[in-house]
Structures are given as structure tokens and as C-alpha cells.
Jmol script that loads the backbone (N, CA, C; Angstrom):
load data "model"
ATOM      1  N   UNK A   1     -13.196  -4.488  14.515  1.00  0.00           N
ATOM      2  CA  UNK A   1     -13.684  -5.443  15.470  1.00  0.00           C
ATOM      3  C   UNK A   1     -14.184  -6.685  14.751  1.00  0.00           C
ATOM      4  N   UNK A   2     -14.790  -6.401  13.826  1.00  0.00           N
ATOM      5  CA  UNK A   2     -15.373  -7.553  12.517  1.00  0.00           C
ATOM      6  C   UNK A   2     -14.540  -8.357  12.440  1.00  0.00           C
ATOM      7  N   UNK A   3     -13.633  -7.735  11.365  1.00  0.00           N
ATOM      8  CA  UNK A   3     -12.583  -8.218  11.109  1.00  0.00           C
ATOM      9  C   UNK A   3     -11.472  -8.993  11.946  1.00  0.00           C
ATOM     10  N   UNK A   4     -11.566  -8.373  12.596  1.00  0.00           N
ATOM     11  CA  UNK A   4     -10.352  -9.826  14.060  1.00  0.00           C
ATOM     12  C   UNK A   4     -11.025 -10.796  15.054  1.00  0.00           C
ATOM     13  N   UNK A   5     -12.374 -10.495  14.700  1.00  0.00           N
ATOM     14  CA  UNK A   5     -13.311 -11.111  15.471  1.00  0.00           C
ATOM     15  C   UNK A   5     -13.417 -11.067  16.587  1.00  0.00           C
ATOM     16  N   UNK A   6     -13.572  -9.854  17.074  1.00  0.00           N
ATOM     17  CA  UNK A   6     -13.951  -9.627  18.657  1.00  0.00           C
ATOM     18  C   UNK A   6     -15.336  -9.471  18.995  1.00  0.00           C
ATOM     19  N   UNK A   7     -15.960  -9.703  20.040  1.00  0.00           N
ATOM     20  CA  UNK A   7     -16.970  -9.134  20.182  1.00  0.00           C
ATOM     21  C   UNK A   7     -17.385  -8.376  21.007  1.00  0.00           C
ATOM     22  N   UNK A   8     -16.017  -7.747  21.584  1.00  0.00           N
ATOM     23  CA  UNK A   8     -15.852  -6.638  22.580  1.00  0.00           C
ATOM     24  C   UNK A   8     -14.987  -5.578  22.284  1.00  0.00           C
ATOM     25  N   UNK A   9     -14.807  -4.496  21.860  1.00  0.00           N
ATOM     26  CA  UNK A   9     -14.559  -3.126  21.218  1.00  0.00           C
ATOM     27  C   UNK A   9     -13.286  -3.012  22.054  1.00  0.00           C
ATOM     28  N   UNK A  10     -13.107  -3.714  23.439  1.00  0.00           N
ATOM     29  CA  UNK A  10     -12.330  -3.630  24.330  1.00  0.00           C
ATOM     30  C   UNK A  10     -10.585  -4.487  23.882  1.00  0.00           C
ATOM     31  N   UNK A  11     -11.198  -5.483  23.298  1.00  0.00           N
ATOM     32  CA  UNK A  11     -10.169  -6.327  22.579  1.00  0.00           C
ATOM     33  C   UNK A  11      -9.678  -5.826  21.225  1.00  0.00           C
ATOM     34  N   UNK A  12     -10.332  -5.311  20.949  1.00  0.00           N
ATOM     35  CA  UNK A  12      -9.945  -4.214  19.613  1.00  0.00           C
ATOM     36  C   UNK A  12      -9.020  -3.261  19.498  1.00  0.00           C
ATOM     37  N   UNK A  13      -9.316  -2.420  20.409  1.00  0.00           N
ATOM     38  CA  UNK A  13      -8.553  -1.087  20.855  1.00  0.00           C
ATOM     39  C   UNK A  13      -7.199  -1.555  21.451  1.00  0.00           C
ATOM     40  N   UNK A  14      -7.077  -2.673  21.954  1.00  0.00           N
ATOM     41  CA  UNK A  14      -5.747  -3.492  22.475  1.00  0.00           C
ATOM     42  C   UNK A  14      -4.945  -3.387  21.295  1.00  0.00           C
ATOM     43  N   UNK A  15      -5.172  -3.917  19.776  1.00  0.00           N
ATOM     44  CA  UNK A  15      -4.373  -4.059  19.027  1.00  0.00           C
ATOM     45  C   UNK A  15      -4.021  -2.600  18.167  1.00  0.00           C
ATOM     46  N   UNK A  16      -5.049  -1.905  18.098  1.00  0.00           N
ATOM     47  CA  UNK A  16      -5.355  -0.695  16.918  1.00  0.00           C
ATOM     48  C   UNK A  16      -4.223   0.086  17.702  1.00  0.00           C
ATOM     49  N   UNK A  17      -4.323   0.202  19.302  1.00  0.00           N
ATOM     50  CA  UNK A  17      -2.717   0.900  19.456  1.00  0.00           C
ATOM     51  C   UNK A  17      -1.082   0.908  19.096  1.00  0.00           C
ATOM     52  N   UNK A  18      -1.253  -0.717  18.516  1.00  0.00           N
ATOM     53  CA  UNK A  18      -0.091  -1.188  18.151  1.00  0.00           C
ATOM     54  C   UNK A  18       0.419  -0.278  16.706  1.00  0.00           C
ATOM     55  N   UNK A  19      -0.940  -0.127  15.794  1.00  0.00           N
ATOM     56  CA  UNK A  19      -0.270   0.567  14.907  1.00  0.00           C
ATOM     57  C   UNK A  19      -0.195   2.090  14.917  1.00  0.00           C
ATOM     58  N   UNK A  20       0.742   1.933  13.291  1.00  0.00           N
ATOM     59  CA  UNK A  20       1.053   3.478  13.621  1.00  0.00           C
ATOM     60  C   UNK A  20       0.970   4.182  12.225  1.00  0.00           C
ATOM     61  N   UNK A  21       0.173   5.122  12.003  1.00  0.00           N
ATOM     62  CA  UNK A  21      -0.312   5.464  10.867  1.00  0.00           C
ATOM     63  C   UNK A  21       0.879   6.680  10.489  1.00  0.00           C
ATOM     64  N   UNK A  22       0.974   6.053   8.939  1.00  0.00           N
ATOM     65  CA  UNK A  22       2.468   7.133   8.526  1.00  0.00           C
ATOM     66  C   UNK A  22       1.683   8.187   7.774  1.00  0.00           C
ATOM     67  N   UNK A  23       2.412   9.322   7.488  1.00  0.00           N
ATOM     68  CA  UNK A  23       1.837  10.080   6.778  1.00  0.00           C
ATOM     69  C   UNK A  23       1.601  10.595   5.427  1.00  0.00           C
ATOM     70  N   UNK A  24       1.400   9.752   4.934  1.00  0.00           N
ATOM     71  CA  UNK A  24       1.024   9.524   3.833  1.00  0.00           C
ATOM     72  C   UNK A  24       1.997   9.481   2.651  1.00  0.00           C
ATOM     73  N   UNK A  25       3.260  10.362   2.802  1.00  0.00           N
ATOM     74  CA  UNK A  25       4.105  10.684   1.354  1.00  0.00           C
ATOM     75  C   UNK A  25       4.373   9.671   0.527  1.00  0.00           C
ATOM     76  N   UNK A  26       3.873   9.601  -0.657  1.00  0.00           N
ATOM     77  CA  UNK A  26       4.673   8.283  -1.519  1.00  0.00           C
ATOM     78  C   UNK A  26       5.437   8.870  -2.497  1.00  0.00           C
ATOM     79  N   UNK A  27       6.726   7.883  -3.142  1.00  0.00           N
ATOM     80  CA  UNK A  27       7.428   8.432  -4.001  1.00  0.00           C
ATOM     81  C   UNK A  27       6.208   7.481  -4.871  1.00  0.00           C
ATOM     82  N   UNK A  28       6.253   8.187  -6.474  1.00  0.00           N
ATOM     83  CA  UNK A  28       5.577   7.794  -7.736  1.00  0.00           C
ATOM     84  C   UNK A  28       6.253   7.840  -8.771  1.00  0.00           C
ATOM     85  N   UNK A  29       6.246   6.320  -9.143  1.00  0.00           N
ATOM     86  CA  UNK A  29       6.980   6.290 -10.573  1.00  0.00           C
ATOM     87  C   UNK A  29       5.890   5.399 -11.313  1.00  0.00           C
ATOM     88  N   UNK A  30       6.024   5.626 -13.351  1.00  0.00           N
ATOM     89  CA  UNK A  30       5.426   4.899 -13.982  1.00  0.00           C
ATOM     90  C   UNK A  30       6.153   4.078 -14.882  1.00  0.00           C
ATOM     91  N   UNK A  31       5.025   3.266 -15.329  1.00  0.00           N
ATOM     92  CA  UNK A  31       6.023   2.121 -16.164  1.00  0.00           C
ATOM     93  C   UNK A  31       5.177   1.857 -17.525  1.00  0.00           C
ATOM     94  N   UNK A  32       5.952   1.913 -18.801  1.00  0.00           N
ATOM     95  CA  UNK A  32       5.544   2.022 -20.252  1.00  0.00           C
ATOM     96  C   UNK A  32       5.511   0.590 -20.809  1.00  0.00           C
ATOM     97  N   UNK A  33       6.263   0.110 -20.141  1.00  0.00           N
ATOM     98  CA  UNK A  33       6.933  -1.560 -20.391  1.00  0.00           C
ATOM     99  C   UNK A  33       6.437  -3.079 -19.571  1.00  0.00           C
ATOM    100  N   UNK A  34       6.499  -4.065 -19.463  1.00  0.00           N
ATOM    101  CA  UNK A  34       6.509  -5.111 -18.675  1.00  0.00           C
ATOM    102  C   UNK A  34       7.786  -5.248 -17.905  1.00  0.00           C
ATOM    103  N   UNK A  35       9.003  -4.946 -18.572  1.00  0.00           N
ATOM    104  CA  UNK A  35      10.498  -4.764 -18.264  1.00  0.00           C
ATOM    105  C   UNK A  35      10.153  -3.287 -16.979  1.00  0.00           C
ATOM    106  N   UNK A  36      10.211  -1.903 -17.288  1.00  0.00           N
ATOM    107  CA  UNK A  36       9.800  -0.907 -16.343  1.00  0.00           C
ATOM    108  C   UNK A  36       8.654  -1.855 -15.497  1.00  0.00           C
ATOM    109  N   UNK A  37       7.613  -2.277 -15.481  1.00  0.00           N
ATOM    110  CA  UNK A  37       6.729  -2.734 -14.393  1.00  0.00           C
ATOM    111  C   UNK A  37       7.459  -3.808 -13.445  1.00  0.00           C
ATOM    112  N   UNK A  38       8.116  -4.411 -13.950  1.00  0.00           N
ATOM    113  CA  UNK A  38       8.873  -5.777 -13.427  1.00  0.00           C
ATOM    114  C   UNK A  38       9.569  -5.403 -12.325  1.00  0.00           C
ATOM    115  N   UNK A  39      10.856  -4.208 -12.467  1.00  0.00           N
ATOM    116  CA  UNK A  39      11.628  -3.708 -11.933  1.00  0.00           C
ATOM    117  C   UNK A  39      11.117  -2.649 -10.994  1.00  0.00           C
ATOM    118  N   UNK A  40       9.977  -2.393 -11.298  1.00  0.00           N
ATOM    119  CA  UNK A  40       9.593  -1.356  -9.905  1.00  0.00           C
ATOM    120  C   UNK A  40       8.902  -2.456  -8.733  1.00  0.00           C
ATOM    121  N   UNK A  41       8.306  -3.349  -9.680  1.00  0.00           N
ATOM    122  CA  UNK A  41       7.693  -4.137  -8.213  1.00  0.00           C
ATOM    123  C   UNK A  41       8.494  -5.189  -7.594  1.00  0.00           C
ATOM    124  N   UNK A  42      10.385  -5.351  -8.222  1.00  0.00           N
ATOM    125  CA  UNK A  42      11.273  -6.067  -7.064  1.00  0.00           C
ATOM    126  C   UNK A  42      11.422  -4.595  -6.445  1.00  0.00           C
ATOM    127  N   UNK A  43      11.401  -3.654  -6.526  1.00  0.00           N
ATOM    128  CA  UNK A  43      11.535  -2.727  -5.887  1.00  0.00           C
ATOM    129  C   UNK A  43      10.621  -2.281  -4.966  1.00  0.00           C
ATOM    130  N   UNK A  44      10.358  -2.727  -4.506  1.00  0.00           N
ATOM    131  CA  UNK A  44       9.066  -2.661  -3.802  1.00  0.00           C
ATOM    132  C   UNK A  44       7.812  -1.718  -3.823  1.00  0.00           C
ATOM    133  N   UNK A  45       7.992  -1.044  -5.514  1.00  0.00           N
ATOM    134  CA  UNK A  45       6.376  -0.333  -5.525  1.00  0.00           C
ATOM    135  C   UNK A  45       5.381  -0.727  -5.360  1.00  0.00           C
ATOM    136  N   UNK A  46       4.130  -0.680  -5.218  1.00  0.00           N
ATOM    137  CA  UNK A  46       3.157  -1.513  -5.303  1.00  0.00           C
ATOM    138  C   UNK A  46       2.127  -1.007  -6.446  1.00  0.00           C
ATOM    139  N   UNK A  47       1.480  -1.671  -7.083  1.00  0.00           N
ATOM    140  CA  UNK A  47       0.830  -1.470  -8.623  1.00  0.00           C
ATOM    141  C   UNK A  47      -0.462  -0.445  -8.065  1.00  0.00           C
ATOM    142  N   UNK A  48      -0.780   0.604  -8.617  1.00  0.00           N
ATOM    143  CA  UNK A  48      -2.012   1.674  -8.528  1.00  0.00           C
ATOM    144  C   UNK A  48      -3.045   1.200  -9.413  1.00  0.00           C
ATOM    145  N   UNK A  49      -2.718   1.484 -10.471  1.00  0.00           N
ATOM    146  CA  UNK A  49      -3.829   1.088 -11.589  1.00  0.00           C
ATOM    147  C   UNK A  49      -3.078   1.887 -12.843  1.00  0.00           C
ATOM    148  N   UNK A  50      -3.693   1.397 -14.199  1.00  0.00           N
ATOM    149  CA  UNK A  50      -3.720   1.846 -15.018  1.00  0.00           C
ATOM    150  C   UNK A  50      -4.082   3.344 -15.837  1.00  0.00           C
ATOM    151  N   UNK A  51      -3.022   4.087 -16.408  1.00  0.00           N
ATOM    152  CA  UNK A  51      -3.869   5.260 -16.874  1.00  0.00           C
ATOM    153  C   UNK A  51      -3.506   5.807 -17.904  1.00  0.00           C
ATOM    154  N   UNK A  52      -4.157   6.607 -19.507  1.00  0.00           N
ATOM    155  CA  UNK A  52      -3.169   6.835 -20.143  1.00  0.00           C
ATOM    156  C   UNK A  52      -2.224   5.800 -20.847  1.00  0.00           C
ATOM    157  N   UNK A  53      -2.351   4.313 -20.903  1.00  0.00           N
ATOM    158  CA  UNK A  53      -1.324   3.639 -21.527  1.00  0.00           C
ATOM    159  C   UNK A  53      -0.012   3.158 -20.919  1.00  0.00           C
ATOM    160  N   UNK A  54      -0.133   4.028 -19.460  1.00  0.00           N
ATOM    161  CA  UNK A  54       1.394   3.924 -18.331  1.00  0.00           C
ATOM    162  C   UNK A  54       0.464   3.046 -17.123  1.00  0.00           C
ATOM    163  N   UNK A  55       1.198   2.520 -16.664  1.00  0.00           N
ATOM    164  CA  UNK A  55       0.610   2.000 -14.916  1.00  0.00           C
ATOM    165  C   UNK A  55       1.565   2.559 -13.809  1.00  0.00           C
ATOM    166  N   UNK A  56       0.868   2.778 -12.952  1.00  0.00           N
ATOM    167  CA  UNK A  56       1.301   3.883 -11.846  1.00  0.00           C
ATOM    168  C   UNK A  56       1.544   2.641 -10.621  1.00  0.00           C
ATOM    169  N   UNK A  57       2.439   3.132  -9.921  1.00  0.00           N
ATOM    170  CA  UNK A  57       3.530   3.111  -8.635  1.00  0.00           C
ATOM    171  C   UNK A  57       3.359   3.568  -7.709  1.00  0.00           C
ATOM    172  N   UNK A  58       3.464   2.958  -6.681  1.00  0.00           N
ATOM    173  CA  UNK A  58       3.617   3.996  -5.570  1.00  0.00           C
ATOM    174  C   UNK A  58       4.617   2.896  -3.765  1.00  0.00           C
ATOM    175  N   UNK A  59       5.237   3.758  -3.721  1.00  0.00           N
ATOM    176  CA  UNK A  59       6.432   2.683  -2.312  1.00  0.00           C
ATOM    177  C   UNK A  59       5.965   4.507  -1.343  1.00  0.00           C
ATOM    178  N   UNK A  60       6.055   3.915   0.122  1.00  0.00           N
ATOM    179  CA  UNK A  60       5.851   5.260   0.917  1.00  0.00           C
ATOM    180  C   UNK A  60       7.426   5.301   1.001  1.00  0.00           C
ATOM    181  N   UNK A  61       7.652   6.734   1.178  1.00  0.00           N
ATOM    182  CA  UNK A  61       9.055   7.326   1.794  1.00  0.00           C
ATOM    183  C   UNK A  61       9.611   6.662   2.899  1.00  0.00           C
TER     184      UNK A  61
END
end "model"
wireframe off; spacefill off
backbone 0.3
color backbone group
């Protein structure tokens, strides 16, 4: 409600039906390289964080 700036809970619930919450599965890949990082994010992974020396991936199914 904050966030879209309503100040009626009523105007809120209008939009929150629109979405649609997936269930969670992501494929996970990592990347050792700038070359491996490059190529997963035209791929549409999106960056996790760092761990170990690898940075982690994640695109939903």
C-alpha cells in the first residue's frame, strides 16, 4: 500500500490480484570467469552473490 501509494487497502488489493506468484524452482548455474558471468546474464540469470571464489545464478524455470 506504501509503496504504490494508496491510502486505502481497497486500491491495493485491486492490483496484488493481478499478480501471480510462481513457485519458486530456479535453475542454478555458477561462474569462475567474467567471460562465464557475462554469458549467463545475456542469458537471463540474475546475479545471487558471491561465494567460495564462484558467483551464483539463478533464472526461474
Amino acid at each position: 500500500m506504501q509503496l504504490l501509494g494508496h491510502k486505502k487497502i481497497k486500491n491495493t488489493l485491486i492490483y496484488t490480484q493481478l499478480v501471480t506468484f510462481e513457485d519458486g524452482k530456479y535453475t542454478c548455474k555458477t561462474a569462475e570467469t567474467v567471460k562465464e558471468a557475462k554469458e549467463l546474464i545475456e542469458a537471463d540469470y540474475q546475479y545471487i552473490c558471491d561465494m567460495d571464489c564462484l558467483k551464483l545464478f539463478r533464472k526461474r524455470k
